[in-house]
C-alpha positions in Angstrom: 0.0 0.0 0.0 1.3 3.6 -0.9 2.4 5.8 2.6 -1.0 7.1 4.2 -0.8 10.7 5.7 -2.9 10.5 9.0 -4.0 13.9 10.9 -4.7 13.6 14.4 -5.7 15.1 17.5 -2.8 16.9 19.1 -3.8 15.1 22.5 -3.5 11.1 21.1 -0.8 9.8 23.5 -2.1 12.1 26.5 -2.2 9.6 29.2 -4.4 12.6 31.3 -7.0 12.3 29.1 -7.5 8.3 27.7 -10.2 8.1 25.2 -11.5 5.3 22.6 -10.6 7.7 20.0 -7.4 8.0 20.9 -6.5 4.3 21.4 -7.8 4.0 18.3 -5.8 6.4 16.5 -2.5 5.2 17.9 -3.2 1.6 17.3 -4.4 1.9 13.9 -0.9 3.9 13.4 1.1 1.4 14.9 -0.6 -1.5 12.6 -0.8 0.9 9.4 2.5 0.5 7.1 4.2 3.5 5.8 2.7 6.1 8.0 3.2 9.8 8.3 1.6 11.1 11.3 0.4 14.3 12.4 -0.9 15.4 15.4 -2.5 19.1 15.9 -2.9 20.7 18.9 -6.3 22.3 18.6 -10.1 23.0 20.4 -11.3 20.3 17.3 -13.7 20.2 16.6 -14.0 24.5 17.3 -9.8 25.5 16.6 -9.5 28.9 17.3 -6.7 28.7 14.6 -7.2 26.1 11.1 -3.7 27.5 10.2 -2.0 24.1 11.4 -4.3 21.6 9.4 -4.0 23.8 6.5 -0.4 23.3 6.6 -0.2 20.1 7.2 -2.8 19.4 4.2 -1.1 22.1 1.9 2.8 20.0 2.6 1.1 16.6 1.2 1.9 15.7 -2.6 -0.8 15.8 -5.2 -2.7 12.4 -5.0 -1.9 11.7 -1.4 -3.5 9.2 0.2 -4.5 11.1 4.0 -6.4 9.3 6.7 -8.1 12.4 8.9 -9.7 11.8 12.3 -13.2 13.5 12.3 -12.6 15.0 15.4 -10.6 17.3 13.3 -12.0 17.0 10.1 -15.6 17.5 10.3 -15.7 21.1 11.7 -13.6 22.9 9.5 -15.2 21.9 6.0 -13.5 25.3 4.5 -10.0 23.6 5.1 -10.7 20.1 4.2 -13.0 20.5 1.2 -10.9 22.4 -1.1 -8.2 19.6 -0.7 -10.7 17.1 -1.9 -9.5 18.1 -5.2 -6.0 17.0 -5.5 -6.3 14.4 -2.5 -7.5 11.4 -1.9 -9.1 12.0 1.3 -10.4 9.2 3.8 -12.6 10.9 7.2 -12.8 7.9 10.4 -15.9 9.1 12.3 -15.4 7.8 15.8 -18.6 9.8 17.0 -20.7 12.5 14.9 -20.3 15.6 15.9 -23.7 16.6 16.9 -23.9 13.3 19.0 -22.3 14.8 21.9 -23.9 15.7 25.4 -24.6 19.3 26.2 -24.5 21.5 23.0 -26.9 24.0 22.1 -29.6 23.2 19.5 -27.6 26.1 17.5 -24.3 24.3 18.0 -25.3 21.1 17.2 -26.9 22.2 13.7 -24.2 24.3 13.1 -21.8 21.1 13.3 -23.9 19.0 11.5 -23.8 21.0 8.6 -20.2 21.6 8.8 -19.7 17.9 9.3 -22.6 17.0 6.1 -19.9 19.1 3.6 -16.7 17.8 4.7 -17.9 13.5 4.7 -20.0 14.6 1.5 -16.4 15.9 -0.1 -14.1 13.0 1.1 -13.7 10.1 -1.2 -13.9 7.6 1.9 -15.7 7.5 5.3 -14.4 5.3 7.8 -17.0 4.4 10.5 -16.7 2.0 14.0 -19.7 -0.2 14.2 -21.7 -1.5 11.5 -25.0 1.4 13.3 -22.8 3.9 13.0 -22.2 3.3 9.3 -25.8 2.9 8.4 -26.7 6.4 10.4 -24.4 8.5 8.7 -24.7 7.3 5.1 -28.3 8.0 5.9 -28.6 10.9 7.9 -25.6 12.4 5.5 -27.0 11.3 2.3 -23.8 9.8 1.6 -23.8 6.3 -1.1 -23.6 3.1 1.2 -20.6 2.1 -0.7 -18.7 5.3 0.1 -19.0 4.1 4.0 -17.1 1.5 5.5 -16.5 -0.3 8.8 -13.6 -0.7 10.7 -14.5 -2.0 14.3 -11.7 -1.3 17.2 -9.5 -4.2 17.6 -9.3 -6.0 21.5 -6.3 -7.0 22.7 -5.9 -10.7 24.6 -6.1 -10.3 28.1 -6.6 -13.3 30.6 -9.9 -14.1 32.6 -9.9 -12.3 35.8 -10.6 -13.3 39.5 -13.4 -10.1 40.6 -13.3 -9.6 43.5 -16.2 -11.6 45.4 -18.1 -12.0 42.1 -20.9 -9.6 42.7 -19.9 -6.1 44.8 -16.8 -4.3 42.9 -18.2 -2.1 40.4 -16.1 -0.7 37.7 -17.1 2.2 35.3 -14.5 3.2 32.7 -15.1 6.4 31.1 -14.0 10.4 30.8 -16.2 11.8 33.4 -18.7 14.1 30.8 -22.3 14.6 30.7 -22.4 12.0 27.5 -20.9 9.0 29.4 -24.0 9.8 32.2 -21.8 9.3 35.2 -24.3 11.6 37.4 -26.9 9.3 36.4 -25.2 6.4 38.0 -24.5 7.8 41.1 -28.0 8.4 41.3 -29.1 4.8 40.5 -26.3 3.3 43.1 -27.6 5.4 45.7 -31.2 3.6 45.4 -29.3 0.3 45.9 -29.3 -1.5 49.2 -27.0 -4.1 48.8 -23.1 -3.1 49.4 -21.1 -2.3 46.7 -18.3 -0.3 46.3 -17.4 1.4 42.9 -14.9 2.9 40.7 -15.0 5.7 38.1 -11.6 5.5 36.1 -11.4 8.5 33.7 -10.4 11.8 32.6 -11.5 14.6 35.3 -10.5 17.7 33.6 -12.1 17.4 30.2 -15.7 18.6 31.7 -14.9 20.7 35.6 -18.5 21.5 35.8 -19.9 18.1 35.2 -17.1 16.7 37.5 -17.9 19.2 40.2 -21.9 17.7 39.9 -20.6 14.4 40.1 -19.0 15.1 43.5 -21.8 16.7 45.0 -24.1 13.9 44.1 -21.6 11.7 45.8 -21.6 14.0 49.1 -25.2 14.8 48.8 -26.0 10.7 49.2 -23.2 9.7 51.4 -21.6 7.6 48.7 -18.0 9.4 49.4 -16.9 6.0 51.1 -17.8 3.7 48.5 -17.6 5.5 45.3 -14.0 6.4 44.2 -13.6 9.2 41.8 -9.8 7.7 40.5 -9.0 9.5 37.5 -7.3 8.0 34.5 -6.3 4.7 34.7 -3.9 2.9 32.2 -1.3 0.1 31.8 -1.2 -2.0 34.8 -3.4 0.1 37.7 -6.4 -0.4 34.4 -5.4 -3.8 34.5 -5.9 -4.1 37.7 -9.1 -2.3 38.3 -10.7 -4.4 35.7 -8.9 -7.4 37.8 -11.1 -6.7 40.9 -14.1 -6.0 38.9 -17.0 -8.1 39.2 -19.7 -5.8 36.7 -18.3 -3.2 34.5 -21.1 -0.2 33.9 -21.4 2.3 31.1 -23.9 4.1 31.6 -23.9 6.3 28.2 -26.0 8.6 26.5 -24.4 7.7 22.9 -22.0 5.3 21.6 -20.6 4.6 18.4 -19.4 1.1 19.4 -18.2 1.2 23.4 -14.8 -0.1 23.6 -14.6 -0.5 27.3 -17.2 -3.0 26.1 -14.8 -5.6 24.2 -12.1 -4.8 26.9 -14.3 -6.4 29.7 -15.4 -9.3 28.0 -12.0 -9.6 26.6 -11.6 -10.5 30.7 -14.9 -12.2 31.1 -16.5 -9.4 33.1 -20.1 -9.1 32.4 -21.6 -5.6 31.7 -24.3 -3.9 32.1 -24.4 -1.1 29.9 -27.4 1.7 28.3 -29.3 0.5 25.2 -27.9 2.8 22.7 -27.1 1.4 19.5 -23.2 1.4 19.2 -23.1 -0.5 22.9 -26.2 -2.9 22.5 -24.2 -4.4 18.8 -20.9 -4.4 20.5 -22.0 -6.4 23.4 -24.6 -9.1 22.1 -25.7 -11.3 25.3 -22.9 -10.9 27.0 -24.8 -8.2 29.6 -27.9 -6.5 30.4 -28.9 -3.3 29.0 -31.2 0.1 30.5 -32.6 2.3 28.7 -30.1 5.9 28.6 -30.8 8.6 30.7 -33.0 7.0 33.5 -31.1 6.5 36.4 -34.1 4.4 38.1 -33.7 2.0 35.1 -30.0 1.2 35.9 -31.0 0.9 39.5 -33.9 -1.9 38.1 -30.4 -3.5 36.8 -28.3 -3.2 39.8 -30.9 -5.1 41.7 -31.0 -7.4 39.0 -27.7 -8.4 39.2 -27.6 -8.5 43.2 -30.7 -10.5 43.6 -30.6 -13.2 41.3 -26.8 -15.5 41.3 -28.2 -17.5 38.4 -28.0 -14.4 36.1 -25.0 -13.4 37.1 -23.6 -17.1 36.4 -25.0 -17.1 32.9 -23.8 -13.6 32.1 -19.8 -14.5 33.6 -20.5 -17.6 31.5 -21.9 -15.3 27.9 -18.6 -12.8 28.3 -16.5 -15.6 28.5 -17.8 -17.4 25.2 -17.6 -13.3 23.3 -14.0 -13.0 24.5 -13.2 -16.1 21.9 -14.9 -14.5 19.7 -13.3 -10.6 20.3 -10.8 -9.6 16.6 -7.0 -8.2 17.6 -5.8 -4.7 16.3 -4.2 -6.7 13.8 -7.7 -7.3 12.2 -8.4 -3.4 12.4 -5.7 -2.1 10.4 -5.7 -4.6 7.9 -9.1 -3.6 7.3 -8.6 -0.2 7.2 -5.9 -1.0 5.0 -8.2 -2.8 2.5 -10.2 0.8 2.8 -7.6 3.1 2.0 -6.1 0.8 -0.9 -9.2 1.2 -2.7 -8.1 5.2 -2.8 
């Protein structure tokens, strides 16, 4: 395959700030041959300067293959359109723009439009789940063909012990109004049986959800049994997902819900929101809630507390979908086979 050019977020290998999008990125450019990476330091998808993509576009040879994260790419249409011209442009859409929690109804048409121009202009759209594929070719108006699939990859991990097989709650996820972390202290609080739980993610990207968070963990006396521990990676992940008996992800949208495949790549049963990136990734391996209703994920706390039978048949359903999880190997040669048809 001819070298790819792929534009990324400046913050990629921030270990303060672990996201799917990220491990994604860097994975898929560590599997990808002939790479040129960029990364650029920006507010995407609102830069208050476009100078640095438009440099880094302007630098690539006529006919360039380049790979663009949408994160950067979907916001600036008036940089990445023009160059649709004499490049062959590819645009991975980890999450749409006007998919995420808190924008204005302004804001969020604003970026939808912006977002419309630039996948409409690219040659290729790269998208994680199979949902997510069929939503934007439809909600775009873009040709199915035009729209591939390129699911995260999982990497092997061995079956863990939990910790007594029902009480240690893990929830792994930026702490941000979409991934709906207020709503689960709210539904642990209307739980009886003990439990102890911990949120592992990012606490800087949203201060003013994160400060709500902690008051809903004061306001119901939760500070003792519900630890706020920040990022987590290599080993101290490892080992939080080690002691884990459920993982939770409780979000508002999802594209595909990697913390998904990296539980059952352990064998630790889920229980996650019915949104449609998260209810394909997992399969029977967990039980779903509907999203935003905090009294629904309670109904699925106590379902997993009161009844040891379930909780035997889901151990026994993650266990059967980690045989069945693909490697990052399998996600860049696919996104391989995408870009080679450039």
């Amino acid at each position: 395959m001819t070298a790819v050019h792929v534009v990324l977020p400046g913050d990629v290998d921030d270990v303060t700030v672990p996201s799917g999008g990220n491990v994604y990125d860097r994975r898929l450019c560590e599997g990808l041959p002939g790479v040129h990476e960029t990364a650029l330091s920006e507010s995407w998808p609102r830069p208050a300067s476009t100078a640095g993509l438009a440099a880094a576009l302007a630098a690539i040879p006529d006919g360039g293959v380049v790979l663009l994260d949408g994160i950067v790419a979907c916001g600036v249409p008036e940089v990445v359109v023009p160059q649709a011209q004499r490049l062959r442009l590819a645009v991975l859409v980890h999450l749409p723009l006007a998919d995420e929690t808190g924008l204005t109804p302004a804001d969020a048409a604003d970026l939808d439009t912006r977002e419309r121009e630039t996948l409409r202009a690219a040659h290729v759209v790269v998208a994680t789940s199979p949902w997510a594929a069929r939503r934007l070719a439809a909600h775009h108006g873009l040709a199915p063909e035009k729209v591939h699939v390129v699911p995260p990859g999982t990497d092997p991990a061995p079956l863990v012990p939990g910790t007594d097989g029902v009480s240690q709650l893990l929830c792994v996820a930026s702490v941000t109004p979409r991934k709906g972390q207020d709503l689960l202290v709210e539904a642990l609080a209307a739980v009886e049986e003990p439990w102890r739980c911990t949120f592992a993610g990012p606490l800087r990207r949203e201060p003013g959800f994160v400060a709500r968070v902690r008051e809903l963990v004061e306001r119901h006396g939760l500070g003792d049994r519900i630890d706020l521990a920040g990022p987590l990676t290599g080993a101290a992940l490892d080992d939080a997902y080690a002691a884990a008996d459920l993982v939770i992800l409780p979000s508002l949208a999802e594209t595909y819900g990697m913390v998904v495949t990296e539980a059952l790549a352990r064998g630790v049963p889920v229980l996650a929101t019915d949104v449609a990136g998260i209810a394909e990734t997992l399969g029977v391996a967990g039980m779903t809630v509907p999203p935003g209703d905090a009294a629904a994920l309670a109904r699925g706390l106590r379902d997993w507390f009161g009844d040891p039978g379930r909780r035997r048949a889901l151990r026994d359903a993650a266990r059967v979908r980690r045989g069945m999880l693909a490697p990052w190997i399998e996600t860049s040669r696919r996104m391989a086979a995408v870009l080679a048809r450039l």
